[in-house]
N, CA, C and O of each residue as an XYZ file, in Angstrom:
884
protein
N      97.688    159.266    139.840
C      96.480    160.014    140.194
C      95.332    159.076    140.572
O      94.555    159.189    141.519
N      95.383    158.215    139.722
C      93.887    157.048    140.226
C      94.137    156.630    141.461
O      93.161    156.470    142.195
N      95.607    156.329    142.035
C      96.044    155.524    143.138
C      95.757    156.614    144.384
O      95.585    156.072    145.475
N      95.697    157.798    144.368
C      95.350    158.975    145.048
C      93.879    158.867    145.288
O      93.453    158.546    146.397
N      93.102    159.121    144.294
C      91.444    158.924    144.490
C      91.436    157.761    145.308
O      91.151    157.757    146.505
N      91.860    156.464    144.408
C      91.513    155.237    145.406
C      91.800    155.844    146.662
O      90.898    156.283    147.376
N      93.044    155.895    146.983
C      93.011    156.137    148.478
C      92.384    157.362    149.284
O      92.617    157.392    150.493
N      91.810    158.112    148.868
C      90.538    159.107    149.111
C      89.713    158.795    149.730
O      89.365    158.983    150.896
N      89.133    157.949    148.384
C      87.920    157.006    148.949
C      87.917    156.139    149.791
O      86.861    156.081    150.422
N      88.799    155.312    150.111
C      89.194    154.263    150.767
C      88.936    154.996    152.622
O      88.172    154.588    153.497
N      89.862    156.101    152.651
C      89.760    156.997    153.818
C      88.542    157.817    154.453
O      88.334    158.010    155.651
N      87.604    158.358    153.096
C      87.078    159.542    153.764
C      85.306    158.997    152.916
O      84.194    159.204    153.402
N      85.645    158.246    151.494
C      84.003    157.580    151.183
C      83.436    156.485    151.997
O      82.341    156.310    152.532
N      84.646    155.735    151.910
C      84.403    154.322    152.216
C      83.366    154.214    153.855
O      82.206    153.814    153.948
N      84.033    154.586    154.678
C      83.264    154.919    156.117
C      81.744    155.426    155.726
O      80.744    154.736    155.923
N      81.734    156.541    155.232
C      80.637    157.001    155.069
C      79.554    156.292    154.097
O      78.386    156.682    154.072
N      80.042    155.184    153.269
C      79.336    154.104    152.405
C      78.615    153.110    152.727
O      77.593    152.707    152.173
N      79.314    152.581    153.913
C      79.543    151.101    154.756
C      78.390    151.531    155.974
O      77.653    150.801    156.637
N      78.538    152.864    155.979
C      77.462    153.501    156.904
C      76.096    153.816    156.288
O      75.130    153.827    157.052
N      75.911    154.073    154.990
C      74.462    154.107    154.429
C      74.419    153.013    153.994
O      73.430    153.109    153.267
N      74.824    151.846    153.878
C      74.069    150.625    153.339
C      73.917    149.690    154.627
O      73.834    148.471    154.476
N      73.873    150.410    156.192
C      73.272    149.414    157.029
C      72.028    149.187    156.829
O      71.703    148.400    157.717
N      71.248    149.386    156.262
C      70.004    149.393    156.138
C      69.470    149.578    154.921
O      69.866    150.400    154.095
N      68.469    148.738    154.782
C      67.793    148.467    153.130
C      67.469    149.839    152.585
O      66.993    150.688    153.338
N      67.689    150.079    151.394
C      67.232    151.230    150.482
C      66.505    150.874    149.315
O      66.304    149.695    149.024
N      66.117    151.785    148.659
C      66.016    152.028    147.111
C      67.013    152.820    146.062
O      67.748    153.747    146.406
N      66.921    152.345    144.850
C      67.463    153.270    144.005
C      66.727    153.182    142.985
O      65.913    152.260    142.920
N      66.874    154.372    141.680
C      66.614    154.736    140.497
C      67.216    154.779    139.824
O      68.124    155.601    139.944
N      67.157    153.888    138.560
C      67.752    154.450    137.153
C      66.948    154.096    136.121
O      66.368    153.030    135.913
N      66.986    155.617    135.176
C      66.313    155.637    134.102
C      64.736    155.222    134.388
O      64.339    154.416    133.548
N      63.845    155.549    135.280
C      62.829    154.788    135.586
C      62.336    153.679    136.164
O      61.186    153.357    136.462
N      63.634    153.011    136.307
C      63.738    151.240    137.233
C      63.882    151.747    138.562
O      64.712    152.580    138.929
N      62.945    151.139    139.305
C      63.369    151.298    140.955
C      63.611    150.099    141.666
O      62.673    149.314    141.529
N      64.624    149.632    142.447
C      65.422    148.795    142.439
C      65.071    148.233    144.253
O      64.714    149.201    144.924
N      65.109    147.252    144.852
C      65.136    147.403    146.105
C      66.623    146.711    146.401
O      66.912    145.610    145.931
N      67.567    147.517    147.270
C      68.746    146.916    147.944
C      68.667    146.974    148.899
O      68.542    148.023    149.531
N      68.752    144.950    149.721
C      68.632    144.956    150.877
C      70.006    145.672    151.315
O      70.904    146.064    150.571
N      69.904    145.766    153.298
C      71.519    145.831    153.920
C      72.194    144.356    153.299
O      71.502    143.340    153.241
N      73.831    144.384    152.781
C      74.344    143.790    152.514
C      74.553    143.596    151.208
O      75.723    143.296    150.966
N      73.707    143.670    150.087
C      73.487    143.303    148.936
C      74.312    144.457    148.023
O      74.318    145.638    148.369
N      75.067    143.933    146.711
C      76.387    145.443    146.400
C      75.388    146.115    145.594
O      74.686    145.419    144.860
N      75.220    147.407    145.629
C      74.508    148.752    145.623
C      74.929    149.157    144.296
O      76.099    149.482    144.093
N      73.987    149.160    143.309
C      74.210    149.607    142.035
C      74.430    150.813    141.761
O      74.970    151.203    140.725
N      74.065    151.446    142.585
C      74.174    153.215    142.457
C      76.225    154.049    143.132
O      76.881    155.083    143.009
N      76.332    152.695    143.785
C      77.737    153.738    144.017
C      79.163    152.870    143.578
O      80.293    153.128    143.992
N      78.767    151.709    142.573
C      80.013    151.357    141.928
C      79.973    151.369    140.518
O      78.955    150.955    139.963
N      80.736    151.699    139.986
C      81.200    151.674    138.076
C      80.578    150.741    137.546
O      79.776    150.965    136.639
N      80.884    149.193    138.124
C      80.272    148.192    136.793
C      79.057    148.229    136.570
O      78.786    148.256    135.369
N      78.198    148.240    137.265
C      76.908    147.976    136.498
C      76.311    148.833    135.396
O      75.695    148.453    134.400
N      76.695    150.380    135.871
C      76.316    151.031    134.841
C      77.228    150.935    133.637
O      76.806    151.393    132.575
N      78.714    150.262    133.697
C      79.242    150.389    132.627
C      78.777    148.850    131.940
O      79.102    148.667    130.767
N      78.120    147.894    132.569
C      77.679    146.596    131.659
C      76.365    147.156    131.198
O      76.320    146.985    129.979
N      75.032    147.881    131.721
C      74.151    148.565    131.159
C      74.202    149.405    130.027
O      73.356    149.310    129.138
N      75.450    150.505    129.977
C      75.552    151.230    128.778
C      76.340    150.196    127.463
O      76.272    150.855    126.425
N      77.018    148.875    127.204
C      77.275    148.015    126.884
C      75.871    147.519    126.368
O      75.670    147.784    125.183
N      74.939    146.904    126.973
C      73.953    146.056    126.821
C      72.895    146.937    125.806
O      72.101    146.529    124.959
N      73.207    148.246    126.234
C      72.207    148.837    125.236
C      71.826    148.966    123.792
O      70.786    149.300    123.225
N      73.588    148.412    123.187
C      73.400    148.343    122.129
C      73.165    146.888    121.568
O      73.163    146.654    120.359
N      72.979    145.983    122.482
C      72.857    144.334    122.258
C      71.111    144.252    121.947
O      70.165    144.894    122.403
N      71.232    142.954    120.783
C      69.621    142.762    120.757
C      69.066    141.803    121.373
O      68.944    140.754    120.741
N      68.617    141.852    122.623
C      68.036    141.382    123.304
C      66.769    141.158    123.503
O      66.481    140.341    124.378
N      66.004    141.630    122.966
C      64.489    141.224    123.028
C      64.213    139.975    122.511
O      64.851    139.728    121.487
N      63.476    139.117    122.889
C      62.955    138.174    123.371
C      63.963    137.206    123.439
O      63.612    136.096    123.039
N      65.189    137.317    123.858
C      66.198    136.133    124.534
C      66.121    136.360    125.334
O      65.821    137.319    126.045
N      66.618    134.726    125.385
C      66.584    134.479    127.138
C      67.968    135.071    127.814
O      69.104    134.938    127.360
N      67.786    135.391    128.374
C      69.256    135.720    129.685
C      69.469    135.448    130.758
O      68.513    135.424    131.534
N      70.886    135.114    131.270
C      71.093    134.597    132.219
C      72.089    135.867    133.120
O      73.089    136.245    132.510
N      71.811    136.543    134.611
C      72.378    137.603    135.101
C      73.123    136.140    136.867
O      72.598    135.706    137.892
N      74.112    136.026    136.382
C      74.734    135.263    137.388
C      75.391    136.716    138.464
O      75.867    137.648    137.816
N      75.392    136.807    139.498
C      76.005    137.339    140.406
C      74.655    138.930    140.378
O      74.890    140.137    140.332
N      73.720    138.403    140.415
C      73.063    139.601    139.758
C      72.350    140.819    140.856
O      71.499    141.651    140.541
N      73.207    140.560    142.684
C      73.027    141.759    143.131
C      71.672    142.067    143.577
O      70.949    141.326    144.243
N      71.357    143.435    143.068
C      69.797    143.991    143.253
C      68.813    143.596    142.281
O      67.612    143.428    142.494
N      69.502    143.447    141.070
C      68.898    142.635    139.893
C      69.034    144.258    138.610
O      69.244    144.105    137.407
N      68.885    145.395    139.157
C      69.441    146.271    138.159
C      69.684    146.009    136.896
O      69.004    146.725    136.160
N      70.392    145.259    136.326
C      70.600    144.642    135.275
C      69.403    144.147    134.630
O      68.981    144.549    133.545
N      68.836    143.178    135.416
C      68.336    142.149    135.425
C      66.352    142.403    134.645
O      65.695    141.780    133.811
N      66.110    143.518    135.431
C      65.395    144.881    135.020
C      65.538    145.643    133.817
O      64.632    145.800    132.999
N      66.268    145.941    133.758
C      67.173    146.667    132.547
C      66.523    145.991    131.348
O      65.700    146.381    130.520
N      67.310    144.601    131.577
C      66.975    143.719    130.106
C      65.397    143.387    129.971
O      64.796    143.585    128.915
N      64.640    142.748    131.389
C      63.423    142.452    131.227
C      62.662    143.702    130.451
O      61.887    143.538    129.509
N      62.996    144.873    130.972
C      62.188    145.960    130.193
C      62.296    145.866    128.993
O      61.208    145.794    128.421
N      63.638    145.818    128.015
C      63.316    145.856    127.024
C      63.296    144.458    125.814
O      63.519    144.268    124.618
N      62.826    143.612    127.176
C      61.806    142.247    126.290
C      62.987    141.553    126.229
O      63.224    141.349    125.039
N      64.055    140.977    127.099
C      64.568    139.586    127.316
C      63.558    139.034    128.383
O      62.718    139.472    129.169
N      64.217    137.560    127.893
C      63.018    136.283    128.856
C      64.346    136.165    129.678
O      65.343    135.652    129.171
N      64.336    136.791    131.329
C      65.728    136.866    132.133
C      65.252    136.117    133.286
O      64.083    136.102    133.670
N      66.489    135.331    133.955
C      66.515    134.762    135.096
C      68.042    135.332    135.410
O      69.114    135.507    134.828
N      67.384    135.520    136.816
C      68.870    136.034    137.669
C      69.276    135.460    139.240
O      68.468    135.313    140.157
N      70.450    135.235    139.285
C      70.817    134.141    140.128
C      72.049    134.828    140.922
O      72.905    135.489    140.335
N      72.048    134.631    142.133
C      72.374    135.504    143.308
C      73.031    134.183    144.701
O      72.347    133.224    145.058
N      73.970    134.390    145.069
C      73.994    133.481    145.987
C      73.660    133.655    147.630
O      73.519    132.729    148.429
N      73.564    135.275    147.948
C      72.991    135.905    148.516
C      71.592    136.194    148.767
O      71.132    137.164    148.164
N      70.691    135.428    149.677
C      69.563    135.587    149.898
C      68.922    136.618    149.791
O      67.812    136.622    149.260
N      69.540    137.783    150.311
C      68.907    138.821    150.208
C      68.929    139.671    149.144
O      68.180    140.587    148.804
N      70.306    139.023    148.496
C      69.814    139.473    147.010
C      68.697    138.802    146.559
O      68.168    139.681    145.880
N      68.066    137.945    146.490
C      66.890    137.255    145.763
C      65.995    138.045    146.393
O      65.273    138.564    145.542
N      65.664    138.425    147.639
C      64.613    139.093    147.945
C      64.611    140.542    147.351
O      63.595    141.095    146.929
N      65.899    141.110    147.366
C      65.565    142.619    146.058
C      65.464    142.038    145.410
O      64.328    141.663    145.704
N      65.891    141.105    143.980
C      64.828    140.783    143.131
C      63.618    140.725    142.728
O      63.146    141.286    141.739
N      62.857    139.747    143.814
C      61.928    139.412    143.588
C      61.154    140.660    143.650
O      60.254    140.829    142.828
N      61.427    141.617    144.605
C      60.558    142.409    145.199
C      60.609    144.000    143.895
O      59.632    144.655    143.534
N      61.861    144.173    143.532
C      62.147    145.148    142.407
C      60.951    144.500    140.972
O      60.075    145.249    140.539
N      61.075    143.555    140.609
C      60.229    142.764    139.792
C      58.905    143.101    140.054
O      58.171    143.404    139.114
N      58.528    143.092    141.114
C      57.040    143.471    141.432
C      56.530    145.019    141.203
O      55.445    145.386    140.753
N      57.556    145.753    141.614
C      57.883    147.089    141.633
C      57.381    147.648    140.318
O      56.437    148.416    140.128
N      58.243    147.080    139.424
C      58.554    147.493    137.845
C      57.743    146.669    137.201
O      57.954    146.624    135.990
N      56.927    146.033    137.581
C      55.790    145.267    137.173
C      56.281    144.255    135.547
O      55.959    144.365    134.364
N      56.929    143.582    136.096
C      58.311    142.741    135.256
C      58.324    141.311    135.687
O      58.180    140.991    136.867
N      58.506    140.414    134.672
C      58.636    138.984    135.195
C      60.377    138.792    135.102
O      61.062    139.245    134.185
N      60.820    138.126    136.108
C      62.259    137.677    136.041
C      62.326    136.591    137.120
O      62.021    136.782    138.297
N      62.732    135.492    136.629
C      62.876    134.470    137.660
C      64.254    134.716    138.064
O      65.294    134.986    137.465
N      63.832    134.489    139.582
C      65.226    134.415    140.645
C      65.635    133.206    141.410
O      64.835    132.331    141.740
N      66.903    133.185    141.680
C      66.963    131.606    142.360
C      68.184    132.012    142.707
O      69.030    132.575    142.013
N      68.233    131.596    144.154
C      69.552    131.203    144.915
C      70.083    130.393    144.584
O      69.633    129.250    144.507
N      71.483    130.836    144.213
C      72.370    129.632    143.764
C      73.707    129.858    143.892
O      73.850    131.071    143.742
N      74.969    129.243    144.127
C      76.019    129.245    144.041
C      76.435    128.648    142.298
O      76.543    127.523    141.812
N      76.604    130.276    141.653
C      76.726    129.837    140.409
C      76.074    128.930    139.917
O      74.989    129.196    140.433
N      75.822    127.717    139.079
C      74.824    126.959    138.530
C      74.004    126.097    139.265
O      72.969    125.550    138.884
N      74.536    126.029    140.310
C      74.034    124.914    141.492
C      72.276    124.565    141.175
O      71.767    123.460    140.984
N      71.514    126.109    141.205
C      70.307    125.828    141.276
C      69.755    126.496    140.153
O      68.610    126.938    140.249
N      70.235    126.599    139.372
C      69.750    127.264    138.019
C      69.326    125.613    136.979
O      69.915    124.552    136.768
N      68.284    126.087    136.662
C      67.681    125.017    135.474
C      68.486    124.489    134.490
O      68.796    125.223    133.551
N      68.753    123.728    134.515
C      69.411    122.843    133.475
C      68.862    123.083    131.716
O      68.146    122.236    131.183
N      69.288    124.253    131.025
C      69.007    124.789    129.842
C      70.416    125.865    129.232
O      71.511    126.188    129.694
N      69.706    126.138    128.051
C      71.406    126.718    127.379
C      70.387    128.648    127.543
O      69.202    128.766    127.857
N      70.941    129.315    127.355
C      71.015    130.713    127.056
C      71.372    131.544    126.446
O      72.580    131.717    126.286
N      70.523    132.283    125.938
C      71.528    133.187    124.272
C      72.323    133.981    124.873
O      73.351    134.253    124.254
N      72.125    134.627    126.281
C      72.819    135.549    126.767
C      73.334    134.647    128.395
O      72.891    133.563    128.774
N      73.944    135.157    128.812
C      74.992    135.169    129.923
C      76.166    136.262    130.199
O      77.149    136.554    129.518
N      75.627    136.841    131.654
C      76.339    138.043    131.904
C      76.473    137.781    133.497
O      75.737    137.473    134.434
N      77.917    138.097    133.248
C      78.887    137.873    135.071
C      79.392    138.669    134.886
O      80.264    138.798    134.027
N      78.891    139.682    135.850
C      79.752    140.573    136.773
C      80.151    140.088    138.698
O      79.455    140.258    139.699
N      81.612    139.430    138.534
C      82.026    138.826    139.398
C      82.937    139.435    140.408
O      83.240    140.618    140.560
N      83.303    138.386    141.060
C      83.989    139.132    142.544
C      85.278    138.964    141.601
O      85.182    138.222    140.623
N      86.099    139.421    141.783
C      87.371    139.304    141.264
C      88.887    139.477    141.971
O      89.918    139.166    141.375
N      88.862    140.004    143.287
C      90.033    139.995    144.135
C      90.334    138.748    144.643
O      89.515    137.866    144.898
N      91.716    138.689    144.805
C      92.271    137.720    145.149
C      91.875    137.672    146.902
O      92.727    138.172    147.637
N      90.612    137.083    147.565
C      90.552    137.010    149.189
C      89.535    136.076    149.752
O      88.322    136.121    149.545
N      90.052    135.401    150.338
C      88.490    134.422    151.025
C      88.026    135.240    151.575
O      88.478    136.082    152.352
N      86.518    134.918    150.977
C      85.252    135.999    151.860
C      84.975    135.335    153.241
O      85.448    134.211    153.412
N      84.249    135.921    154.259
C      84.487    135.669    155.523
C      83.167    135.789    155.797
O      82.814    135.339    156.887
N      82.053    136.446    154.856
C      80.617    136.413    154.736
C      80.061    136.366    153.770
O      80.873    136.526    152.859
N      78.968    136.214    153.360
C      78.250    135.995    152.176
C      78.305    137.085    151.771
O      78.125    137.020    150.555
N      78.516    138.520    152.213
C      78.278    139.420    151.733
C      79.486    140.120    150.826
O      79.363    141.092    150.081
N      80.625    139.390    151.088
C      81.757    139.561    150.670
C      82.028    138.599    149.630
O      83.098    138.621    149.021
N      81.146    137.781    149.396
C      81.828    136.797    148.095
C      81.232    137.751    146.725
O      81.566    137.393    145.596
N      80.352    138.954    146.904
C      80.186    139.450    145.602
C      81.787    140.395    145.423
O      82.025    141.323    144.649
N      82.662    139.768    146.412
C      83.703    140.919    146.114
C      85.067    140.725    145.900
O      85.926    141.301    145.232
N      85.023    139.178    147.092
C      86.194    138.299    146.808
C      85.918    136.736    146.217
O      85.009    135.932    146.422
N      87.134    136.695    145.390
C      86.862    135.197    144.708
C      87.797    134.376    144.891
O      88.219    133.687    143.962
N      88.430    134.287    146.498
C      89.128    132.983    146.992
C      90.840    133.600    146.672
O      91.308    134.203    145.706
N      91.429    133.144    147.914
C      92.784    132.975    147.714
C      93.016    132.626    146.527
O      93.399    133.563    145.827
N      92.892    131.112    145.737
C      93.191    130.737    144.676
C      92.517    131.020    143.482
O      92.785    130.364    142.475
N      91.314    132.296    143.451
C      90.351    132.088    142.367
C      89.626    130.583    142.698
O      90.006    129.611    142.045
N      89.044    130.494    143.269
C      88.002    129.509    143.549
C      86.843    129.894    142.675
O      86.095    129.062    142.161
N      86.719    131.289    142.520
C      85.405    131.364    142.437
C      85.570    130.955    140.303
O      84.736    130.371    139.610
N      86.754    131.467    139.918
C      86.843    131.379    138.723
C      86.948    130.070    138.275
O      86.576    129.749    137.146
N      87.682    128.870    139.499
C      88.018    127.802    138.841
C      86.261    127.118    138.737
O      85.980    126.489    137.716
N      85.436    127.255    139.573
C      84.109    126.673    139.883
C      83.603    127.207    138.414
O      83.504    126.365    137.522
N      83.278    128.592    138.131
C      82.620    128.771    137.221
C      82.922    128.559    135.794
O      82.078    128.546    134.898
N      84.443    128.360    135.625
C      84.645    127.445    134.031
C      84.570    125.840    134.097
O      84.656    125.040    133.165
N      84.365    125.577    135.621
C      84.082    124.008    135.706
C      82.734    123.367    135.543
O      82.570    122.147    135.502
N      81.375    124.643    135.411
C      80.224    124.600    135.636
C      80.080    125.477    134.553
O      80.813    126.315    135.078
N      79.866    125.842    133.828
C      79.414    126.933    132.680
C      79.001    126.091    131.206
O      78.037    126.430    130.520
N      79.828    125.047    130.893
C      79.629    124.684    129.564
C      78.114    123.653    129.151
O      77.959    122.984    128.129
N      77.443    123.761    129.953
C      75.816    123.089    129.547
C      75.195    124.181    129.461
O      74.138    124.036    128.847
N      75.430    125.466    129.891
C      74.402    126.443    129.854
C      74.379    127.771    128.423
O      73.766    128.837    128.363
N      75.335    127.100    127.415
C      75.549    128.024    126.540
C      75.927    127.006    125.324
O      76.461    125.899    125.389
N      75.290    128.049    123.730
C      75.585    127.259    123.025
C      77.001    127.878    121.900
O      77.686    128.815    122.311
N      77.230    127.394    120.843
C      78.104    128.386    120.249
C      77.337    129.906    119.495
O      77.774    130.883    118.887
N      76.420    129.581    119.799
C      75.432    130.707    119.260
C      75.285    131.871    120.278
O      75.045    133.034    119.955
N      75.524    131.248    122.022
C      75.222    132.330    122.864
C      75.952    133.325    123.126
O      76.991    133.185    122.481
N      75.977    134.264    123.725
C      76.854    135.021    123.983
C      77.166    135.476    125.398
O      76.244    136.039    125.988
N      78.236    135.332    125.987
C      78.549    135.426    127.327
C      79.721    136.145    127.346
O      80.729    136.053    126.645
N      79.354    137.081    128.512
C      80.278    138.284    128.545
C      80.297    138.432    130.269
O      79.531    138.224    131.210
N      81.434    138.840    130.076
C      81.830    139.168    131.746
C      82.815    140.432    132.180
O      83.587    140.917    131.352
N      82.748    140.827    133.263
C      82.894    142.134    133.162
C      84.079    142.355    134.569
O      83.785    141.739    135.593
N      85.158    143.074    134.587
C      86.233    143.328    135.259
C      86.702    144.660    135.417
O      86.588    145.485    134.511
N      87.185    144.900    136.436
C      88.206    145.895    136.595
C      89.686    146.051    136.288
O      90.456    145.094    136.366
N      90.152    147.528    135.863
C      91.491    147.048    136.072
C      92.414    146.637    136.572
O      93.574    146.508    136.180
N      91.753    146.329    137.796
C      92.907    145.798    138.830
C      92.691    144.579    138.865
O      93.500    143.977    139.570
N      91.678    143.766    138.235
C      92.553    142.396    138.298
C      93.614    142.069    137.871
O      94.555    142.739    137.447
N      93.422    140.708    138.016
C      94.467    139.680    137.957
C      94.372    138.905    136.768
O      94.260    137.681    136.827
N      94.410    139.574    135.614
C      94.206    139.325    134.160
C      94.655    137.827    133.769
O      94.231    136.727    133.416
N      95.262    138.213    133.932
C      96.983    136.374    133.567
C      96.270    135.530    133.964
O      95.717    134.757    133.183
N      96.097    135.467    135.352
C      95.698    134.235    136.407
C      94.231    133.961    135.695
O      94.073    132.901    135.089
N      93.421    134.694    135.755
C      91.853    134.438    135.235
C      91.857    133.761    133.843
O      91.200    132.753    133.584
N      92.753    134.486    132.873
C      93.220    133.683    131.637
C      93.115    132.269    132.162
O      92.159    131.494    132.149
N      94.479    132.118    132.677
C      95.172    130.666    132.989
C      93.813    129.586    133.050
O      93.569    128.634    132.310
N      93.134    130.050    134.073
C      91.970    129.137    134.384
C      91.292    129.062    133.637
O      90.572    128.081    133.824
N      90.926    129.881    132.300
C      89.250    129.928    131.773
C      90.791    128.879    130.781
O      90.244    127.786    130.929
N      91.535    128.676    130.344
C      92.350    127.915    129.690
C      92.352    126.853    130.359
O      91.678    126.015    129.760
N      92.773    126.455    131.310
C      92.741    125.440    131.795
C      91.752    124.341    131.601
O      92.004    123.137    131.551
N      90.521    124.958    131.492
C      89.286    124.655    131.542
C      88.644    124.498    129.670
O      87.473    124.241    129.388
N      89.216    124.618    129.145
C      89.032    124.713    127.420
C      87.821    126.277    126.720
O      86.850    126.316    125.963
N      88.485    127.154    127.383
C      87.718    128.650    127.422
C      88.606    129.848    126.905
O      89.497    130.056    127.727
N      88.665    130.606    125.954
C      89.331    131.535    125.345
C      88.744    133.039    126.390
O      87.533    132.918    126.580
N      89.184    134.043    126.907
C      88.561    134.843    126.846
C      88.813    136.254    126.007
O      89.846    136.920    126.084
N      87.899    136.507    125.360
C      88.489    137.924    124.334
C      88.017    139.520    124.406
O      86.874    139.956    124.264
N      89.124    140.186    124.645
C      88.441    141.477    124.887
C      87.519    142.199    124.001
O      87.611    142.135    122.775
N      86.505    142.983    124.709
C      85.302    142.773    123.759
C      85.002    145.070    123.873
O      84.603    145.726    122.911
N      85.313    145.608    125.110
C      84.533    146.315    125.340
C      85.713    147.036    126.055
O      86.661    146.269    126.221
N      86.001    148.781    126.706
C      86.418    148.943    127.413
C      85.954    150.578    127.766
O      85.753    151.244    126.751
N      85.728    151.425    129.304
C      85.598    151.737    129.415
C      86.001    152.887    130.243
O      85.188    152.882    131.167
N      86.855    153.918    130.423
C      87.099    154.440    131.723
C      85.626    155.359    132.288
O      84.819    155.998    131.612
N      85.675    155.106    133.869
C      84.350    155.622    134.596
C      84.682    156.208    135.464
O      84.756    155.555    136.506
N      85.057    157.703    135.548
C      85.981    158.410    136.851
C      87.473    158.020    136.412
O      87.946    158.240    135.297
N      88.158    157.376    137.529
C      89.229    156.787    137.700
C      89.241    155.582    137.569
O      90.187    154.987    138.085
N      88.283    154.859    136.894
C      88.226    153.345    136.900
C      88.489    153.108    135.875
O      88.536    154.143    135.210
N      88.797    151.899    135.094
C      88.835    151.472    133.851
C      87.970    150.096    133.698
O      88.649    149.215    134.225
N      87.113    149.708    133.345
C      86.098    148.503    133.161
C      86.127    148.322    131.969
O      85.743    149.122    131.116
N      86.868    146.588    131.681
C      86.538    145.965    130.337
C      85.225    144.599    130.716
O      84.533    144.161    131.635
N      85.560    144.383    129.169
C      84.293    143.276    129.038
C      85.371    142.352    128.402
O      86.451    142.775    127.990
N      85.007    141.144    128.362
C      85.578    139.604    127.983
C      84.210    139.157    127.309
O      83.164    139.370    127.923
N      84.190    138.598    126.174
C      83.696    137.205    125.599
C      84.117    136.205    125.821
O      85.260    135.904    125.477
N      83.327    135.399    126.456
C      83.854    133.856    126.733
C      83.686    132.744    125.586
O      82.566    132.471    125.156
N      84.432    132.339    125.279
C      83.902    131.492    124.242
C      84.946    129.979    124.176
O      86.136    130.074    124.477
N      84.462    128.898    123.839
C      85.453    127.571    124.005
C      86.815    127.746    123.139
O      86.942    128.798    122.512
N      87.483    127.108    123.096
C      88.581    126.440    122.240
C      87.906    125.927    121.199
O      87.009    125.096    121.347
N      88.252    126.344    120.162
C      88.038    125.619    118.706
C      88.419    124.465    118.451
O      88.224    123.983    117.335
């Protein structure tokens, strides 16, 4: 039955999706108004974000710092600043930084933003929080706008980010990352192993026809 919807959507949403996000919008949730440029992935018509938001709600976050890697429109990013994390969110997509910045102004919210390819340009500091919601299909992206969706023939994107992650967290922090069921579970293992990284299931959710878990990342003992 899920494999039916998917292919529903795939046929008769998808066209009609690809067709309202030529052009910049807004969205709402819960009072946050969000700006999504064209290109940037649209918090309002996929599962994860709201399923890492209803997750986060029960986390205590006020006055930690957080780190929103892959962070989109910044939705999230909002979310937490409202209720009193010190958040920076990091986007490798330009125009994601510009909904940022500009949603921030909106919601009358401080959140530092910075273009970066994963840590590249992020400040050299640790974080109590860290939250990736990542590309996770197995496909070389062919535009920037597609790396929030694909993460390399080989997992490139996974091998980079357990090769770059361990200065920015302490054993105290907490870093969580967020998937569908259709990954590629094993393989993502393999690497965050490879790399001296456990990941442990933490969270799980079905949303429609979707199923969205959460992972704790945490080192090898």
């Amino acid at each position: 039955m899920k494999r039916f919807y998917k292919k529903i959507a795939e046929i008769f949403v998808r066209p009609v999706l690809l067709y309202y996000l030529r052009k910049d919008r807004y969205y709402s949730y819960e009072g946050t108004k969000v700006s999504v440029k064209k290109g940037v992935f649209h918090p309002g018509f996929f599962f994860s974000t709201k399923f890492f938001l209803g997750f986060l709600q029960k986390a205590n976050i006020a006055n930690k710092t957080l780190l929103e890697l892959g962070a989109g429109s910044g939705l999230i990013s909002m979310m937490c600043a409202k209720r009193g994390a010190i958040v920076t969110a990091v986007d490798i997509n330009p125009l994601a930084i510009e909904s940022i910045r500009e949603s921030a102004k909106l919601n009358n919210l401080k959140v530092e933003a910075y273009q970066s390819d994963l840590f590249t340009s992020v400040p050299k500091k640790t974080f109590d929080y860290i939250i990736i919601n990542p590309p996770y299909y197995r496909r070389q992206a062919k535009t920037i706008e597609q790396q929030a969706w694909f993460a390399g023939e080989n997992f490139e994107y996974f091998v980079a980010l357990f090769s770059s992650i361990d200065p920015y967290f302490t054993e105290d922090s907490k870093v969580f990352i967020c998937f569908s069921e259709d990954c590629e579970f094993d393989t993502i293992q393999e690497i965050a192993r490879k790399h001296g990284y456990n990941m442990f299931f933490t969270y799980g959710k079905k949303i429609a026809w979707e199923y969205n878990v959460l992972f704790l990342i945490g080192r090898y003992r």
